[in-house]
N, C-alpha and C positions, 0 to 999 in steps of 0.2 A: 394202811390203818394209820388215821394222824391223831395226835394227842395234843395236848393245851404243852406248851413248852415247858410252864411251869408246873406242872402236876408234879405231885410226888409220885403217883402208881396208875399213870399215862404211861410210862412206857413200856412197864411189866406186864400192863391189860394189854394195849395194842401190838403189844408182840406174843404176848399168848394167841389172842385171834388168828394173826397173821402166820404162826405156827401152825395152829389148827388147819386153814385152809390150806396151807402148804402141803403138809401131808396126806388130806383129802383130792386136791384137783393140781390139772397139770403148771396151771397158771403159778406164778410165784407172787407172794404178797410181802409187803415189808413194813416197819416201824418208823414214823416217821416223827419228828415234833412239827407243828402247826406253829405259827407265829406272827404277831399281827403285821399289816404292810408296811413294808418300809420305805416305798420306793413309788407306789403309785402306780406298777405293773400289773392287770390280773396274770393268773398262772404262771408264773415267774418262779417256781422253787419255792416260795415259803409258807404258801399252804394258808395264807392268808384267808379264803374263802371258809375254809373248814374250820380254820381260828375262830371265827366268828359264830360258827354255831356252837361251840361248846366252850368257850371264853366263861370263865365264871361259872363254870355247873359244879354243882356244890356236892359231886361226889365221882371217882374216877370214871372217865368217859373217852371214847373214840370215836372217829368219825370215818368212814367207809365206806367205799363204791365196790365191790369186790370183783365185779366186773362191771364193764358196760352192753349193752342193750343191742350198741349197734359192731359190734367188736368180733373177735373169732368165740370168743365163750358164749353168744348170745343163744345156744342152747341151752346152756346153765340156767336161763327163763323158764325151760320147761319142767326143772324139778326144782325149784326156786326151795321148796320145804328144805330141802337137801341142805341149801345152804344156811336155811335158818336153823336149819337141826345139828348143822357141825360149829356154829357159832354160839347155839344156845350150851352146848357141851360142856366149848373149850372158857364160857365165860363162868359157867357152874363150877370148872373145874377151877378156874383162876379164886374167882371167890371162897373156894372150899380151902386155898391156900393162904389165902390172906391172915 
């Protein structure tokens, strides 16, 4: 789960989510900050692709692949709810804290 580097409550969300799926599936997820390119590398460590879709969103946001499609979790496609439903939870639960 990546977050705007500068966020104030980027890292509290996307390490709530990434908590949530942790305790749901076997896979492990983690908190990362996003940050724009510095170097002119894609995929490089800084998250720079994911930076750019929430760069400026005007209220705390993460960006997430929880798995991939062609990966060992690509079952996880077949109850795909599953995961929208432990995400929807763990974000309820984050904003009910706030």
């Amino acid at each position: 789960f990546l977050y705007d580097y500068r966020s104030r409550h980027g890292p509290s969300l996307a390490q709530s989510l990434a908590n949530a799926m942790n305790a749901q599936y076997t896979f492990q997820s983690s908190a990362k900050p996003a940050q724009p390119d510095t170097n002119g590398k894609s995929r490089d460590g800084d998250f720079s692709e994911a930076y750019y879709t929430i760069a400026g969103a005007a209220c705390p946001s993460a960006c997430c692949e929880p798995f991939f499609i062609d990966g060992g979790n690509a079952f996880l496609c077949e109850s795909a709810h599953l995961v929208g439903e432990t995400l929807g939870i763990a974000l309820h639960t984050w904003l009910q804290a706030q």
